[in-house]
PAZAPA-4460 file (N, C-alpha, C; in steps of 0.05 Angstrom, whole numbers, plus 32768, in hexadecimal, padded with zeros to 4 digits):
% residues 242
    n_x    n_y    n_z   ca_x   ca_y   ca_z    c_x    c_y    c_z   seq   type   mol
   7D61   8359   825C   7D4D   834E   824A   7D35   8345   8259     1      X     A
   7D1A   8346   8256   7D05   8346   825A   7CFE   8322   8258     2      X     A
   7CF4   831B   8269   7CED   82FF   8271   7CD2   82F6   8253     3      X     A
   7CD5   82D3   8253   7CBB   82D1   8248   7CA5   82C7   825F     4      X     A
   7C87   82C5   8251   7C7D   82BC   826E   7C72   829F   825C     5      X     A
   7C72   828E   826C   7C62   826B   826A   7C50   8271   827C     6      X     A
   7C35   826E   8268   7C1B   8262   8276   7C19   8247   8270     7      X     A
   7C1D   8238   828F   7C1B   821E   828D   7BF6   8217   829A     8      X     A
   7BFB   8201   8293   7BD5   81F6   82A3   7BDC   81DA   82AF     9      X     A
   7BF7   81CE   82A8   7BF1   81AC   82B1   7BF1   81B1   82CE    10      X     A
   7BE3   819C   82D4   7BE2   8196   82F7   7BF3   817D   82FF    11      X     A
   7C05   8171   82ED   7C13   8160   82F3   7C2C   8168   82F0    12      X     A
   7C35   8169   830D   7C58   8176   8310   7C70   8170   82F5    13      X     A
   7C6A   814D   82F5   7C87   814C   82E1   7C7C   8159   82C9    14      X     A
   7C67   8153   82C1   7C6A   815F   829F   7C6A   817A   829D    15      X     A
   7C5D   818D   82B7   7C5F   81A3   82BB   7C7C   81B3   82BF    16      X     A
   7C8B   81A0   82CA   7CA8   81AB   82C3   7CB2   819E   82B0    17      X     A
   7CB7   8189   82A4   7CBC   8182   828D   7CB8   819B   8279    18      X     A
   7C9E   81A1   8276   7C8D   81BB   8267   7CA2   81CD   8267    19      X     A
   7CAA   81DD   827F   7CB4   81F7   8284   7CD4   81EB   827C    20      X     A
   7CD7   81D9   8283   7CF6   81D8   827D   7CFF   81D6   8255    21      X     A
   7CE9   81C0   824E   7CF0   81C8   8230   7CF1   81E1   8220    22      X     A
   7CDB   81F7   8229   7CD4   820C   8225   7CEB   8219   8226    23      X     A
   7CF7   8217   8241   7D0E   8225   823D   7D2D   8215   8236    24      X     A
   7D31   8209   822D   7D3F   81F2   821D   7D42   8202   8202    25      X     A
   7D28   81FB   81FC   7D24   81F7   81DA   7D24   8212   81CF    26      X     A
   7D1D   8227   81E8   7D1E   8251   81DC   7D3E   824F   81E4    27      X     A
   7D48   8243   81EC   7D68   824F   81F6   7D61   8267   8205    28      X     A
   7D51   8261   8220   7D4B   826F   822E   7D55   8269   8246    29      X     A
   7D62   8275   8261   7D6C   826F   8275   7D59   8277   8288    30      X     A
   7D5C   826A   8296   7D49   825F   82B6   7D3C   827A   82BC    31      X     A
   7D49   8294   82BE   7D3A   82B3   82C7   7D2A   82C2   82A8    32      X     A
   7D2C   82B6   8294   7D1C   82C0   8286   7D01   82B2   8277    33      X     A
   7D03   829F   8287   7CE7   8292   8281   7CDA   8290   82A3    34      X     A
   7CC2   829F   829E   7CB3   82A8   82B4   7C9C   8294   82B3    35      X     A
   7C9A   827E   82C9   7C83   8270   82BC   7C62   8271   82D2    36      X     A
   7C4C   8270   82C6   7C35   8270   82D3   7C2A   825B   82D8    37      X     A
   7C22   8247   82EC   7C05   8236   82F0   7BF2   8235   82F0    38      X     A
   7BE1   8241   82DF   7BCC   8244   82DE   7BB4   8236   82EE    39      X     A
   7BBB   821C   82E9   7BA8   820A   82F7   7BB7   8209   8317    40      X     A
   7BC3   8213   831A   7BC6   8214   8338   7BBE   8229   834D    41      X     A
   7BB3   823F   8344   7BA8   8253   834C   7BA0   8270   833C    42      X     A
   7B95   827E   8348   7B87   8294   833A   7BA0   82A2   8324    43      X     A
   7B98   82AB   8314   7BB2   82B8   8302   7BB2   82D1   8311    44      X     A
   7BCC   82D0   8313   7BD4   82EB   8325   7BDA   8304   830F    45      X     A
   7BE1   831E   831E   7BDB   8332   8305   7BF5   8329   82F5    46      X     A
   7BF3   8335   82DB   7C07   8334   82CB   7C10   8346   82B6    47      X     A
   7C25   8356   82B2   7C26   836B   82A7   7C31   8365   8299    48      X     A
   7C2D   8363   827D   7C3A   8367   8262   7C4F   836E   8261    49      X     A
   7C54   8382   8267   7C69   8392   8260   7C87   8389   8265    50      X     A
   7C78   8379   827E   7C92   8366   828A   7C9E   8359   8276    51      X     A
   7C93   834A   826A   7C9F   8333   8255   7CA1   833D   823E    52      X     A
   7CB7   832F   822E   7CBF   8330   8210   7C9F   8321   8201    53      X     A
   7C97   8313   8209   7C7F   8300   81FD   7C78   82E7   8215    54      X     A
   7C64   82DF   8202   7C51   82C1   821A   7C50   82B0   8206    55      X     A
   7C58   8299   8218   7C50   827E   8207   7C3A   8275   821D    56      X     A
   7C32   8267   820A   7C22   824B   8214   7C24   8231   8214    57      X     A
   7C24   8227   8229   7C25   8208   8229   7C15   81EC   821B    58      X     A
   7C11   81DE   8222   7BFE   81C8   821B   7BEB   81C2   8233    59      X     A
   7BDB   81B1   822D   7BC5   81B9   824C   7BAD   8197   8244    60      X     A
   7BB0   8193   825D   7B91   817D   825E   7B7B   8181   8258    61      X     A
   7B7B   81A6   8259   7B62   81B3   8250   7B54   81A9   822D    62      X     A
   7B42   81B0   8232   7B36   81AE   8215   7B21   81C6   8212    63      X     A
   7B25   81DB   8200   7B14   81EF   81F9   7AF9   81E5   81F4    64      X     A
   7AF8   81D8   81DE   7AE5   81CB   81D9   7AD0   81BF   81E3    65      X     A
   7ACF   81B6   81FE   7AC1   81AF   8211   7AAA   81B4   821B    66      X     A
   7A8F   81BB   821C   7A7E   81C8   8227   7A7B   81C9   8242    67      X     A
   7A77   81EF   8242   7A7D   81F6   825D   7A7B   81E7   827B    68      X     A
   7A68   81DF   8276   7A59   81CE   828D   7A65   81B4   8296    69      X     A
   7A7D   81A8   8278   7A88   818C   827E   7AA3   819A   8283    70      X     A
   7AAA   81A9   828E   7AD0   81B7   828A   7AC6   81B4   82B0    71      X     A
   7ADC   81AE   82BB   7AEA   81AC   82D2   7AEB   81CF   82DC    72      X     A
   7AE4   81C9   82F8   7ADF   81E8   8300   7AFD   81F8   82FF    73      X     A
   7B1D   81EA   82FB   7B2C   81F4   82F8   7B33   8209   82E0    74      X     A
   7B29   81EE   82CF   7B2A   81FB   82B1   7B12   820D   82AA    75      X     A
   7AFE   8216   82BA   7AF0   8233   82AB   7AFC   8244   82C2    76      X     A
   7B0D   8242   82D6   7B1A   8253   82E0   7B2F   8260   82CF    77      X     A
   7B3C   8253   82C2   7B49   825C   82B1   7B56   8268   829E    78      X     A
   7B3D   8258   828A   7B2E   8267   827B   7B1E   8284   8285    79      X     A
   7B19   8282   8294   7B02   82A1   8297   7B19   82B1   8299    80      X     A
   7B39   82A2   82AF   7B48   82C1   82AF   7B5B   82C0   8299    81      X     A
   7B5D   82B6   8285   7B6B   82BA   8271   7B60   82CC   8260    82      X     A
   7B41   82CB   825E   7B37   82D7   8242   7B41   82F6   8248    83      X     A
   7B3F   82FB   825E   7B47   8322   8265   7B65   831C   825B    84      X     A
   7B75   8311   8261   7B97   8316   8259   7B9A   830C   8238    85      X     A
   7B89   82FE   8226   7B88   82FB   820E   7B77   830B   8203    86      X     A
   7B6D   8326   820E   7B5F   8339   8203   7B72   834F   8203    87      X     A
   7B83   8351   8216   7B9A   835D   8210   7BB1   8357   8202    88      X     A
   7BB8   833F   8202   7BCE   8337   81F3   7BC2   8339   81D0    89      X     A
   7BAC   832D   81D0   7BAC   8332   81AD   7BA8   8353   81A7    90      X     A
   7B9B   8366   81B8   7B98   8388   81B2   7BB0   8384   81B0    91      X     A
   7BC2   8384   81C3   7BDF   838F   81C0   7BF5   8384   81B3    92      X     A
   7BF0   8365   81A1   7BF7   8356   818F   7C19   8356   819C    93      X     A
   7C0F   8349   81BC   7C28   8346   81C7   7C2F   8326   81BE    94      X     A
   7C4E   8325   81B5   7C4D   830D   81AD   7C4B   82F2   81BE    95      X     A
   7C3A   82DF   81AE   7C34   82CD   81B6   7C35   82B4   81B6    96      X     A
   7C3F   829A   81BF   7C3A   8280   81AF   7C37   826F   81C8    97      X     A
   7C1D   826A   81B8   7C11   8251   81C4   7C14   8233   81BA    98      X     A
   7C17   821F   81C4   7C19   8208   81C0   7C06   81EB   81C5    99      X     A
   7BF7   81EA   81B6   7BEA   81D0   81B5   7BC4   81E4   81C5   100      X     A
   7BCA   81E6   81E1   7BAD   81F3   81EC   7BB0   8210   81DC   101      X     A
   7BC4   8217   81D8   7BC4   8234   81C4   7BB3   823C   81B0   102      X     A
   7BB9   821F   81A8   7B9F   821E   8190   7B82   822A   819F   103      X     A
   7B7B   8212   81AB   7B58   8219   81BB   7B63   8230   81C5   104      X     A
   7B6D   8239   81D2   7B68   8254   81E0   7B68   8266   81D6   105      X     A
   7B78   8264   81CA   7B7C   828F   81B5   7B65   828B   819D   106      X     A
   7B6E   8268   8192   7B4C   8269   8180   7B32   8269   818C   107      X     A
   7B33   8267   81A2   7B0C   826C   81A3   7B06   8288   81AF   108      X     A
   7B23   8290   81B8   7B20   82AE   81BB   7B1F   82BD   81A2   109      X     A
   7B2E   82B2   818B   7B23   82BF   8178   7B15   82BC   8161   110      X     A
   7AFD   82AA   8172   7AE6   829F   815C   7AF0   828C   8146   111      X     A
   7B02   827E   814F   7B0B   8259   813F   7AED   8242   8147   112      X     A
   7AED   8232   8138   7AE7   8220   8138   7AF4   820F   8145   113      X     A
   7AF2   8203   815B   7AFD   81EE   8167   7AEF   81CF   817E   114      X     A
   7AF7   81BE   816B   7AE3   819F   816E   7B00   818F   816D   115      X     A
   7AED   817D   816E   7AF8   8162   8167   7B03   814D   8152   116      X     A
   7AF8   815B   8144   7AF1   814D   8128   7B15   8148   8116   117      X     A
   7B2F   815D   8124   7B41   8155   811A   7B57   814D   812B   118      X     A
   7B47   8143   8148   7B65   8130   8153   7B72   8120   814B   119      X     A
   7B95   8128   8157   7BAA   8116   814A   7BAC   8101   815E   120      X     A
   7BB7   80EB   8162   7BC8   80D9   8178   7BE2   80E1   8171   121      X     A
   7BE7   80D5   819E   7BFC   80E7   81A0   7C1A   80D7   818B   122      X     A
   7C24   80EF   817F   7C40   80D1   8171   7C48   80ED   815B   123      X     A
   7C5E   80E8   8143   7C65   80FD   8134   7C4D   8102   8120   124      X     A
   7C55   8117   8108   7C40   811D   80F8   7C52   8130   80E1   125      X     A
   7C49   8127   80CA   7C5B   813D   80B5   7C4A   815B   80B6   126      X     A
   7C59   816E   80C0   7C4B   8185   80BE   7C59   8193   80A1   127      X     A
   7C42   81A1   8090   7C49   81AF   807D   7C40   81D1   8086   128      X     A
   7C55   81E4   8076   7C51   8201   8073   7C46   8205   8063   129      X     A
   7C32   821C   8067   7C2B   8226   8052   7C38   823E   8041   130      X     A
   7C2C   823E   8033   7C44   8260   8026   7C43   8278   8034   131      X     A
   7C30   827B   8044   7C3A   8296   8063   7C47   8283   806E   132      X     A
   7C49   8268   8074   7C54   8265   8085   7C74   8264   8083   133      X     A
   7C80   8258   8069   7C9F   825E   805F   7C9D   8272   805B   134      X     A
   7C85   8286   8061   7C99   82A2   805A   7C90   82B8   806F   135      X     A
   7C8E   82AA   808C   7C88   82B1   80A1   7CA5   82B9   80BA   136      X     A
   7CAD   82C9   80BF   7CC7   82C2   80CF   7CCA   82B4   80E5   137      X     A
   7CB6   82A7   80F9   7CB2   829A   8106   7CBA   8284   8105   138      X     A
   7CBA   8276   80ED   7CBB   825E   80DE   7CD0   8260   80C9   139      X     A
   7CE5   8278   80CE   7CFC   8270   80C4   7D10   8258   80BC   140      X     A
   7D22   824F   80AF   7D2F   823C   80B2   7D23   8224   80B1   141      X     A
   7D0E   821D   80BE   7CFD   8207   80B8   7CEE   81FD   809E   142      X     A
   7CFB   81DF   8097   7CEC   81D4   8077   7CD2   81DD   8072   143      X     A
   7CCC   81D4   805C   7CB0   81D2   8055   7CA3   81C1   8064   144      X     A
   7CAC   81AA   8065   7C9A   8195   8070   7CB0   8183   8089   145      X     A
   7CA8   8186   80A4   7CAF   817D   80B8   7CA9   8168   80CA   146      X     A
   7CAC   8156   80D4   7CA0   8151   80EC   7C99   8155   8109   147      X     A
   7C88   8151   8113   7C83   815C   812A   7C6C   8148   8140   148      X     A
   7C73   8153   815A   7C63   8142   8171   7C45   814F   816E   149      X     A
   7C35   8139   8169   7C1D   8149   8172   7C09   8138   8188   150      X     A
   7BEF   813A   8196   7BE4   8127   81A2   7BD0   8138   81AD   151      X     A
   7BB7   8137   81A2   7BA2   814F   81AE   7B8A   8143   8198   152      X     A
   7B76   8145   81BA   7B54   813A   81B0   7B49   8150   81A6   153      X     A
   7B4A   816B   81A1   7B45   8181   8193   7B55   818F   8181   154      X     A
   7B49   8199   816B   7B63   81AF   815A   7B47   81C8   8149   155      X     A
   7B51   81D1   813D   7B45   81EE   8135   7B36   81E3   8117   156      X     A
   7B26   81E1   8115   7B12   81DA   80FE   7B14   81F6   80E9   157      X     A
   7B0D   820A   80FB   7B0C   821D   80E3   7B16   8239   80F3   158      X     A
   7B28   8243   80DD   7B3D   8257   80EF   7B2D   8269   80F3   159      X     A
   7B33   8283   8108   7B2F   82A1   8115   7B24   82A9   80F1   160      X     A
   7B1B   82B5   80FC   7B11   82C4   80DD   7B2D   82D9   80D0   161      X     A
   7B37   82DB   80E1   7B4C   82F7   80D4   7B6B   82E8   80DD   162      X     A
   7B6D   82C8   80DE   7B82   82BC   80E3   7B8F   82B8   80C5   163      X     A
   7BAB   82AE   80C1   7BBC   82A5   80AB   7BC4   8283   80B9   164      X     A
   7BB6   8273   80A9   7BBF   825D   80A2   7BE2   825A   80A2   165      X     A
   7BEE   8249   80B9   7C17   8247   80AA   7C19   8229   80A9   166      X     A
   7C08   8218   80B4   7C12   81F8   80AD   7BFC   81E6   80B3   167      X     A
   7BFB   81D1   80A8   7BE7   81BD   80A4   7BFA   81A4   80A5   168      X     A
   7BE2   818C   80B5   7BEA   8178   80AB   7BE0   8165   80A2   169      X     A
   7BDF   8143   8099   7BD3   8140   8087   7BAF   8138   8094   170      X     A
   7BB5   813F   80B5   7B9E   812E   80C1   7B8E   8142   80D3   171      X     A
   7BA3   815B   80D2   7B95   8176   80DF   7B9A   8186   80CB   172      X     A
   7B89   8196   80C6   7B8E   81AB   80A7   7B9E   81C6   80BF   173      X     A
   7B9D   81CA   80D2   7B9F   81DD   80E8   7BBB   81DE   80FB   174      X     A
   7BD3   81DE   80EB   7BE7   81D9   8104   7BF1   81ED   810B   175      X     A
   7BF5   8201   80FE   7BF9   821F   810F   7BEB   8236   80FD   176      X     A
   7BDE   824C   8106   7BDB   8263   8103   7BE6   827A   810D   177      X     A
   7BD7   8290   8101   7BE7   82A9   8115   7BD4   82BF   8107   178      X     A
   7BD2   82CF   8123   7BC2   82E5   8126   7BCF   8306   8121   179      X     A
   7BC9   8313   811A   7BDD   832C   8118   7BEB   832F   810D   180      X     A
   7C02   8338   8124   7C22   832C   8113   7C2F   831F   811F   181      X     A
   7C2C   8321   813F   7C37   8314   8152   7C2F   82F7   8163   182      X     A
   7C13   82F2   8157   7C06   82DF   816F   7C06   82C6   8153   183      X     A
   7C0E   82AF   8166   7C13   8291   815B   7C07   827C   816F   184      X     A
   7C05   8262   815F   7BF4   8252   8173   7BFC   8237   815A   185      X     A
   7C05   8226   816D   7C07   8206   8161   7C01   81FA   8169   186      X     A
   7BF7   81DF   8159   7BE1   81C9   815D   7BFC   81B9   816C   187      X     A
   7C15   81B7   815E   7C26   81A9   815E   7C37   81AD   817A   188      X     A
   7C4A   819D   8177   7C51   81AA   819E   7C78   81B0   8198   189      X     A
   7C7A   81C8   8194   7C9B   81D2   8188   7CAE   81CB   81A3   190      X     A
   7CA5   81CF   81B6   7CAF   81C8   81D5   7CB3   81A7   81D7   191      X     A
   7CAE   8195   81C5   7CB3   8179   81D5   7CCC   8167   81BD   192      X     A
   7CDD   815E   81CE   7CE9   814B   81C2   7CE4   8133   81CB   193      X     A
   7CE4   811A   81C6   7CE6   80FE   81C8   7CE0   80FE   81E3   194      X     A
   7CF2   8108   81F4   7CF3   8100   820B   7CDF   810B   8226   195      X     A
   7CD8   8128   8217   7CBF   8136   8221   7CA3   8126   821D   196      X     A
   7CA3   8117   81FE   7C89   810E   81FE   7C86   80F6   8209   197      X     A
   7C9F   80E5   8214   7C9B   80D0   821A   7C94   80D3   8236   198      X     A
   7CA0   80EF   8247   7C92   80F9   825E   7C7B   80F7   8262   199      X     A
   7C6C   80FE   8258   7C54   810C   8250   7C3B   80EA   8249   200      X     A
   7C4D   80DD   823C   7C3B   80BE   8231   7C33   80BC   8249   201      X     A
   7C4F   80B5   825D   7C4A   80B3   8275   7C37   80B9   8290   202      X     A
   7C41   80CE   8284   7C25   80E9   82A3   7C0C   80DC   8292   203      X     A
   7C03   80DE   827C   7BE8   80E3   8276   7BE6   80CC   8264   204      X     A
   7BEB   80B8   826E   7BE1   8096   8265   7BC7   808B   826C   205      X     A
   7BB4   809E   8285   7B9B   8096   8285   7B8A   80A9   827F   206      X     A
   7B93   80BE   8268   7B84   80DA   8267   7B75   80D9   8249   207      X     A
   7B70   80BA   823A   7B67   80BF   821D   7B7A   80C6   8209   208      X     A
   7B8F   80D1   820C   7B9C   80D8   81F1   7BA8   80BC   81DF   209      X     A
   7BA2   80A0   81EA   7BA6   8090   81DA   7BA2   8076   81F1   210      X     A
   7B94   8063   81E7   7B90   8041   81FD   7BAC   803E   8211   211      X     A
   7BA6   8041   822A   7BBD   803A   823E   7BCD   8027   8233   212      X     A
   7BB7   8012   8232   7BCA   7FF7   8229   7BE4   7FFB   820C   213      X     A
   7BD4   8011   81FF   7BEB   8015   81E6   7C06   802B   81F0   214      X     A
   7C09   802B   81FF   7C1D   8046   820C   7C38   803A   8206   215      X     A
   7C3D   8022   8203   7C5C   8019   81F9   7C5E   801B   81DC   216      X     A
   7C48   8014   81C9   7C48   801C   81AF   7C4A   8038   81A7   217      X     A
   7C40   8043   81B6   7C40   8065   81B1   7C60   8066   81BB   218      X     A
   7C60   8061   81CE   7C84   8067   81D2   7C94   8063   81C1   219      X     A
   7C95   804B   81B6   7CA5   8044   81A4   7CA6   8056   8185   220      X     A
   7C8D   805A   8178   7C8B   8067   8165   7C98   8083   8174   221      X     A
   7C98   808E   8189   7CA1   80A7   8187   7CC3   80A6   8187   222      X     A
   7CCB   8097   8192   7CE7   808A   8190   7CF5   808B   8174   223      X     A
   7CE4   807C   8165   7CF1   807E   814A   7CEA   8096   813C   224      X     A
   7CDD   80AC   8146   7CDE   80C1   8138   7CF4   80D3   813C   225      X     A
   7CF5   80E9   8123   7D0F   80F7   8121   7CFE   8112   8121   226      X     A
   7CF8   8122   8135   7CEA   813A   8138   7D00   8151   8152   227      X     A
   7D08   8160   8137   7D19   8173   8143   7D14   8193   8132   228      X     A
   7D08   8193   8127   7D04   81B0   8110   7CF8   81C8   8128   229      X     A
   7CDB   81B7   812F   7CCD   81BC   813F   7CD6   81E0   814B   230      X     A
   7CEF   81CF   8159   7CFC   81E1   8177   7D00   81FA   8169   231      X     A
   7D03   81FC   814D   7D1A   8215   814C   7CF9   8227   8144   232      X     A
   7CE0   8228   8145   7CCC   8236   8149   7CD2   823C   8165   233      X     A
   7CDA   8232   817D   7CD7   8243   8197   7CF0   824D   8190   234      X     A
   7D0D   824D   8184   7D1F   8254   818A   7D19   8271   8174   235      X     A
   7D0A   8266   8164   7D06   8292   8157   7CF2   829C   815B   236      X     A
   7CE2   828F   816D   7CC9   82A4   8184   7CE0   82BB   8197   237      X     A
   7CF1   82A5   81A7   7D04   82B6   81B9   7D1C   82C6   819D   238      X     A
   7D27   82BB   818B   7D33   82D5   817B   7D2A   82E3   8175   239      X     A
   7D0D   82DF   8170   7D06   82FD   815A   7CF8   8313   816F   240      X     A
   7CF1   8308   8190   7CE0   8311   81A1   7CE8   8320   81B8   241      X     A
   7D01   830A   81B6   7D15   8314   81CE   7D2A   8326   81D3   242      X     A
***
C-alpha cells in the first residue's frame, strides 16, 4: 500500500511531532505510511504523486492572508513552492486534506476569500453539516452537528468559486469545503484531541492566538470538552483513499 504524505510547516519540534504523530494516530496509519515533509525547514524537495495514496496538510503559524511584504521570508518560500505542487494536485484531483492552513492555501489558490474577519479562539466549537456535507462520504458516520478544536486568526470569507460548502459554524460560516471530488480543507483541526491542543496552548502561548496570561483558562475549557467525532474524518480520508 502506497504511503500518505504530511505537509507540515511548524518550526517548533514538539508540536511538529505531536502534528505527525496524531495524523497518524487518528488515520490508523502506521509509522511507514505516513511520509512526512518540513516545509519550513528547507527547500521542498521533488515529490512525485504517484508515490502516495493522498496529502494532507497540517496546521501552520503561517497566515495566507498576510501581505506579501509582512510574511516572513520562510513563509513566501513556501508558499512560492507549493503553488507548482497544488497546481498539480487539484489538475489531477489527487486526494487531499488540508487542515486549518488548508483552508488559506488551497483557498487562495483557488480564488477564496480569505481575512480576518471570521477568527475563532483557540477552545471547542459546534460544527454543523451541510446537506453535501451528510451526504458526502468523507464525512460518513459523523452527526449533524459536532464538536470540534478550532483556533485560527484567519478563515475563508467567501468560498473558491466552483467549491461545495460541507460545514459551518456558528462564528465561521466556513468549516470545511471541497473541491472536485477529491480535494478537502478544514477550518477545524480533525487531528487534535485534548491533549494535542493543550500541546500546542503551550508551544504557541506567545503567538496571539489568545492573552498569555489567559492560557490556564483556555486549558481548562478545553479539558471539559468532549471532542472526538472529529478523528473519524481522518480515519475515512485513509479508508476511502487508502
Amino acid at each position: 500500500m502506497r504511503p500518505f504524505l504530511l505537509l507540515a510547516s511548524r518550526a517548533e519540534d514538539v508540536a511538529a511531532d505531536d502534528e505527525l504523530a496524531a495524523f497518524a494516530r487518528f488515520g490508523g496509519l502506521s509509522p511507514d505510511r505516513l511520509h512526512r515533509v518540513r516545509m519550513e525547514a528547507g527547500p521542498l524537495p521533488p515529490i512525485d504523486l504517484d508515490d502516495y495514496a493522498g496529502v494532507l496538510m497540517g496546521g501552520s503559524p503561517f497566515n495566507s492572508s498576510d501581505p506579501e511584504d509582512a510574511k516572513p521570508p520562510t513563509q513566501r518560500r513556501v508558499e512560492a513552492e507549493l503553488r507548482p505542487l497544488l497546481d498539480q494536485i487539484v489538475a489531477r484531483d489527487v486526494p487531499f486534506l488540508g487542515s486549518c492552513y488548508g483552508v488559506g492555501t488551497l483557498g487562495v489558490h483557488q480564488g477564496a476569500v480569505i481575512d480576518g474577519r471570521y477568527a475563532e479562539p483557540v477552545g471547542p466549537v459546534p460544527v454543523t453539516l451541510t446537506d453535501a456535507g451528510a451526504a458526502d462520504p468523507l464525512l460518513a458516520g459523523l452527526p449533524r452537528t459536532f464538536d470540534a478544536f478550532v483556533g485560527h486568526k484567519e478563515a475563508c470569507a467567501e468560498l473558491p468559486p466552483a467549491a461545495t460548502l460541507l460545514a459551518s459554524s456558528p462564528t465561521c460560516p466556513v468549516q470545511m469545503f471541497r473541491l472536485r471530488r477529491h480535494l478537502y480543507a478544514t477550518q477545524f483541526h480533525p487531528e487534535l484531541d485534548a491533549q494535542g491542543i493543550l500541546t500546542r496552548i503551550e508551544v504557541y502561548r506567545h503567538a496571539g492566538y489568545f492573552p498569555a496570561h489567559e492560557a490556564d483558562q483556555v486549558a481548562a475549557r478545553i479539558r471539559a470538552a468532549d471532542v472526538s467525532w472529529p478523528h473519524l474524518v481522518l480515519r475515512n480520508f485513509v479508508r476511502l483513499f487508502g
